[in-house]
C-alpha positions as CSV (number, residue, x, y, z in Angstrom):
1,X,64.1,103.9,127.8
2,X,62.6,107.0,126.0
3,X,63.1,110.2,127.6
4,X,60.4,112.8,126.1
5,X,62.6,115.7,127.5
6,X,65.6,114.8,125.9
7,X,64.4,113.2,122.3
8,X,67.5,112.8,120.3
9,X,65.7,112.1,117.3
10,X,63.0,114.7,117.6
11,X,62.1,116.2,114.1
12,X,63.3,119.6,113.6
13,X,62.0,120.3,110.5
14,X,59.3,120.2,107.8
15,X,62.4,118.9,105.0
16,X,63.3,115.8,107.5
17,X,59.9,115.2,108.2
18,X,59.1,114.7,104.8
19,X,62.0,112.0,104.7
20,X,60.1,109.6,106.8
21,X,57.0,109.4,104.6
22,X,56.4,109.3,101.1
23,X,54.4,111.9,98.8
24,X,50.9,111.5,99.0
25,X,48.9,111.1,96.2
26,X,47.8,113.6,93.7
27,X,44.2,112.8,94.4
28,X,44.9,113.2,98.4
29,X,46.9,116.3,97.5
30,X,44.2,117.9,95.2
31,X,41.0,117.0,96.9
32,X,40.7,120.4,99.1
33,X,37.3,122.1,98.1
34,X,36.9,126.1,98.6
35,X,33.0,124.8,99.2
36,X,30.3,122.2,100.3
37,X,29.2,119.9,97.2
38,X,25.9,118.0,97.1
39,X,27.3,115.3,99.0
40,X,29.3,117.1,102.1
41,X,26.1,119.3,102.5
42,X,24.1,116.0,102.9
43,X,26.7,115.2,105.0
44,X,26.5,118.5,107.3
45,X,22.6,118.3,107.4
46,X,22.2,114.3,108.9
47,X,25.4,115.3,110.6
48,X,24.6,113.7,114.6
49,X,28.3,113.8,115.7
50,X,31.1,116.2,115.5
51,X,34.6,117.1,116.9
52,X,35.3,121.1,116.6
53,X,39.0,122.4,117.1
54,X,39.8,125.6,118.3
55,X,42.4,127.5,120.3
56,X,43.1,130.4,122.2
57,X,45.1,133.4,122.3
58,X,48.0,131.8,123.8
59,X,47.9,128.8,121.1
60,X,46.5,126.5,123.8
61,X,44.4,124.0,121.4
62,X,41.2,122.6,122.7
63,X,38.9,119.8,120.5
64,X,35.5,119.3,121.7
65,X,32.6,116.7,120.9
66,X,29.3,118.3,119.3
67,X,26.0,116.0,119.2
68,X,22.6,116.3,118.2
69,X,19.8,115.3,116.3
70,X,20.2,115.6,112.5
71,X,19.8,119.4,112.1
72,X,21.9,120.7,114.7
73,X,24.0,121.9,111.8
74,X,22.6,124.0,109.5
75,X,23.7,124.4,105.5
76,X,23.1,128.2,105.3
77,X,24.6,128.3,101.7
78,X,27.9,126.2,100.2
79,X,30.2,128.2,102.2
80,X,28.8,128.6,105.4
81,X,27.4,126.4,107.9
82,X,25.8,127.2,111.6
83,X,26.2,125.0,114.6
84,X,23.5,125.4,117.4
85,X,25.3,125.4,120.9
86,X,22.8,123.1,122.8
87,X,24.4,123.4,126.0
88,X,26.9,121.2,128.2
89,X,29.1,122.4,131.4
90,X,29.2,125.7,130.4
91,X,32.7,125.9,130.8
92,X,32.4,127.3,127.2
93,X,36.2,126.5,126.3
94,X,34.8,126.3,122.5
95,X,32.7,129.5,122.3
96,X,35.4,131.3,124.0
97,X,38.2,130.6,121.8
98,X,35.9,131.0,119.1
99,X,35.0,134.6,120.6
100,X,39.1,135.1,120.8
101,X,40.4,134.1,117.9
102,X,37.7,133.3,115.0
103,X,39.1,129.6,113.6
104,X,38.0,126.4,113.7
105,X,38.1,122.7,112.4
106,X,35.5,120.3,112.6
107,X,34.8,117.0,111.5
108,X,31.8,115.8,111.0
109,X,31.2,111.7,111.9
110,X,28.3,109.6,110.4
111,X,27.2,106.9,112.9
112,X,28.1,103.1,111.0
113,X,30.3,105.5,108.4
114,X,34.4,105.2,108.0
115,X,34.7,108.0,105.8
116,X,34.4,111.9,107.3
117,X,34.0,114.8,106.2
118,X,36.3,117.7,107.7
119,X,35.7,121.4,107.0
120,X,38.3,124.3,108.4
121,X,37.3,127.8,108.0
122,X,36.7,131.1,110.0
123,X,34.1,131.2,112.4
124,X,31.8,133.7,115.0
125,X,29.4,133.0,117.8
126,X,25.8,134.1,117.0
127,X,23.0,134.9,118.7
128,X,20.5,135.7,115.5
129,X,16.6,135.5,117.0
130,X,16.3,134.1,112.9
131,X,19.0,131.9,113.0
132,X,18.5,130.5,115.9
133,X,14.7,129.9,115.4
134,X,15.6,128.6,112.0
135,X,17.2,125.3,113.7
136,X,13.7,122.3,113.2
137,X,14.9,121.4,117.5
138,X,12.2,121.4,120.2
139,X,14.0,124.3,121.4
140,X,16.2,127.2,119.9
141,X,19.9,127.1,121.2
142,X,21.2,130.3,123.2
143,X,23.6,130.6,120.4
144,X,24.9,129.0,117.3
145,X,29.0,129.4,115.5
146,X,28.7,130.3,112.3
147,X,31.5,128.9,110.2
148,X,32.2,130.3,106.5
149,X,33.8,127.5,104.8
150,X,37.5,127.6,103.9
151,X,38.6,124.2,102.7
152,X,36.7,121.2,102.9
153,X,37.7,117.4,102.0
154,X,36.8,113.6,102.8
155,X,38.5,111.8,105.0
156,X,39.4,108.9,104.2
157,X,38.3,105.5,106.7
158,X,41.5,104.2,107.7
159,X,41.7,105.6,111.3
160,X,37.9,103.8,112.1
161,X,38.6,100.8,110.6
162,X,41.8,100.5,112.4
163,X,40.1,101.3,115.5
164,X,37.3,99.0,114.6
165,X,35.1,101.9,115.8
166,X,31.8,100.6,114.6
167,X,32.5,96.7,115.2
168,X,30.4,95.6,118.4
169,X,32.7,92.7,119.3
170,X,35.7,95.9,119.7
171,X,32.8,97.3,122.1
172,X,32.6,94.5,123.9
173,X,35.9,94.1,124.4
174,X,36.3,97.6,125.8
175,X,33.9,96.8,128.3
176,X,35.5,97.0,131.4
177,X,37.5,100.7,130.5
178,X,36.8,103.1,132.8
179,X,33.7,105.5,132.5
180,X,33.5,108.8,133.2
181,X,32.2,108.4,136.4
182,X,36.0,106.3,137.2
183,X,37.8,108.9,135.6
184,X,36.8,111.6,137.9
185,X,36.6,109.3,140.9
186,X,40.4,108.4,140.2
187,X,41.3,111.9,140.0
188,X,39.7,113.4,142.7
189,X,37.5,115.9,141.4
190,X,34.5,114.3,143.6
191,X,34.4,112.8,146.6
192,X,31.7,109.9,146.8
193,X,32.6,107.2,144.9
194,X,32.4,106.1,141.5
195,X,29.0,104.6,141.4
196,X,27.7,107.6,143.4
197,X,29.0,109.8,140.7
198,X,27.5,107.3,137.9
199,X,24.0,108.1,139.4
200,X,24.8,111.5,139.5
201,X,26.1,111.7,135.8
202,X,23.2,109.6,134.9
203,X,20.9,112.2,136.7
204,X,22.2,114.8,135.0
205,X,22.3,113.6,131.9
């Protein structure tokens, strides 16, 4: 049986990783952009879904879902883009690490589209009156992260159409996984049951 605390064939470094894969191709190497094109801007702009990375000061890594209606990021010019923070728990994990240490990654998912788009760069929280007003929502955000653009690339589709992320037969047969409302039933954090806390969720969302 695998032990995780005693992996005997744990990689130790880049040199044997490399062993276990081939090179990637020189258009996979070579396809890191310093800025948006046409196309990724497009991309940013009817962007409805996104996953941001960040981390701490300690290292502690944290990835977070960001969704809104197309416009919730904004191109401000080929190297920068702003994100308006339209609210959640407000356990702001992702506006505090940003706050901390200034770096994110973010990849930005197209609803019934394989390929991505993924953008890493340096980043600040804002709280512009202009910026923030500049966002076409029925409301302004409280804030917005500003990202400058340090590399940029497609992603290729091979992770969603593994997953069969946008096939409906997948969906139904994933069905019967728990919700949210399970999840935190199971673990305690509430204590009403699972459908109480699906009304509540439901409520609150």
């Amino acid at each position: 049986m695998f032990d995780p605390h005693n992996d005997l064939h744990r990689v130790g470094s880049l040199d044997e990783l490399r062993t276990h894969y081939r090179h990637p191709h020189a258009g996979t190497r070579g396809k890191e952009r310093p800025a948006l094109d046409a196309a990724s801007a497009t991309v940013a702009e009817r962007c409805r879904f996104a996953t941001i990375g960040t981390f701490d000061v300690l290292g502690n890594a944290d990835v977070s879902p960001r969704g809104g209606p197309s416009g919730f990021i904004r191109v401000l010019d080929p190297t920068h883009l702003a994100m308006a923070d339209l609210g959640g728990n407000n356990r702001l994990d992702t506006l505090e690490n940003i706050v901390a240490t200034g770096r994110v990654a973010l990849l930005l998912i197209t609803p019934g589209k394989s390929e991505t788009v993924r953008v890493n760069g340096a980043a600040f929280v804002s709280t512009d009156p202009e910026l923030l007003h500049g966002f076409q929502l029925p409301k302004p955000p409280k804030s917005a992260i500003v990202i400058r653009v340090e590399t940029t690339y497609m992603h290729c589709a091979k992770a969603f159409m593994r997953s069969g992320m946008w096939d409906q037969s997948v969906w139904a047969e994933l069905a019967d996984v728990p919700d949210g409302a399970a999840v935190l039933s199971c673990q305690g954090v509430v204590d009403v049951d699972a459908e109480t806390t699906r009304k509540w969720l439901d409520d609150d969302y």
